[in-house]
N, C-alpha and C positions, 0 to 999 in steps of 0.2 A: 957757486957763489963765493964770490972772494971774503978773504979776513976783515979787510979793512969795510966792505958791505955789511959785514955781521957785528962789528963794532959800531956801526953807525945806528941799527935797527936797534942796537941793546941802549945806547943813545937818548933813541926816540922819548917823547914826553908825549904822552896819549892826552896832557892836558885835560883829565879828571880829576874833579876837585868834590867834597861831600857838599851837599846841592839841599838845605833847610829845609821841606814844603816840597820835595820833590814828587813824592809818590805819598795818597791816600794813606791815613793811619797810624802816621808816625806820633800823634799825641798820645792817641791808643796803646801804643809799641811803649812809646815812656813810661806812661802810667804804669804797663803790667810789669815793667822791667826794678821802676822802684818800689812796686808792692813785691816783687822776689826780692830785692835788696831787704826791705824792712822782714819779712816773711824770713831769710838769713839771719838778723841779725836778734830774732824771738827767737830764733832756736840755738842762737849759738848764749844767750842768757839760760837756757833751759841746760842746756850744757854745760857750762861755765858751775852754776847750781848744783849739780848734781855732781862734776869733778871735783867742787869744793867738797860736799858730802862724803864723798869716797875716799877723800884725802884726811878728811877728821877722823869717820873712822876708820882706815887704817890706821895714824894714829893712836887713838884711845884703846885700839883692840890689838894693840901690836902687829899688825899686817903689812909687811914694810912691802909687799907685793903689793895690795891695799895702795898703801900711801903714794909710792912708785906714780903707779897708775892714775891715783886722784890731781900728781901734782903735774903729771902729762898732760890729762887734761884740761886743766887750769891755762897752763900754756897756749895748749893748741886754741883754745875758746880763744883764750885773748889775743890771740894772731890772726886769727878768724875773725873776733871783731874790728882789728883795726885793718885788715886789708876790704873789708865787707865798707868799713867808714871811709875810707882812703881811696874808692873803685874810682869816683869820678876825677878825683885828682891825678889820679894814677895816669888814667885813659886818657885825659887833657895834656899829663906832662907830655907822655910819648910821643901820641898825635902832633903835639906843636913843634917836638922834636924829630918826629919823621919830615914833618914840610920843609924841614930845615936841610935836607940832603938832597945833592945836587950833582 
């Protein structure tokens, strides 16, 4: 097979596009997906709580390992929640961003 053949196949546009209603279930498929998003975002308050916790007392007991640790995290929780709040924007920017290369 010649170069200029294997440039043309990498080329190709298969012309698939994401298809609404394509296949049985996909209501299904949403619902379980934003009950893990919400299901994500009670655990990372549960986290968030208990980081805070860890960070007063190290703190109050002098434990700067303790406090270290409680204000990591505080951090990680709240980057957790906002990329857990952020998913569908996220997945929407890309996606409209991919259709965009040609």
């Amino acid at each position: 097979m010649y170069l200029a053949d294997q440039v043309i196949q990498l080329a190709y546009d298969p012309g698939i596009k994401p298809n609404e209603g394509g296949l049985p279930g996909l209501n299904v498929l949403k619902q379980v997906m934003g009950s893990i998003n919400l299901f994500g975002l009670v655990a990372v308050v549960g986290a968030l709580a208990v980081s805070a916790g860890v960070w007063a007392w190290g703190h109050h007991s002098g434990g700067h390992q303790a406090e270290a640790n409680g204000k990591k995290g505080v951090l990680v929780s709240a980057g957790a929640a906002l990329l857990l709040g952020a998913a569908n924007g996220v997945v929407a920017f890309f996606s409209t961003l991919g259709t965009q290369v040609h």
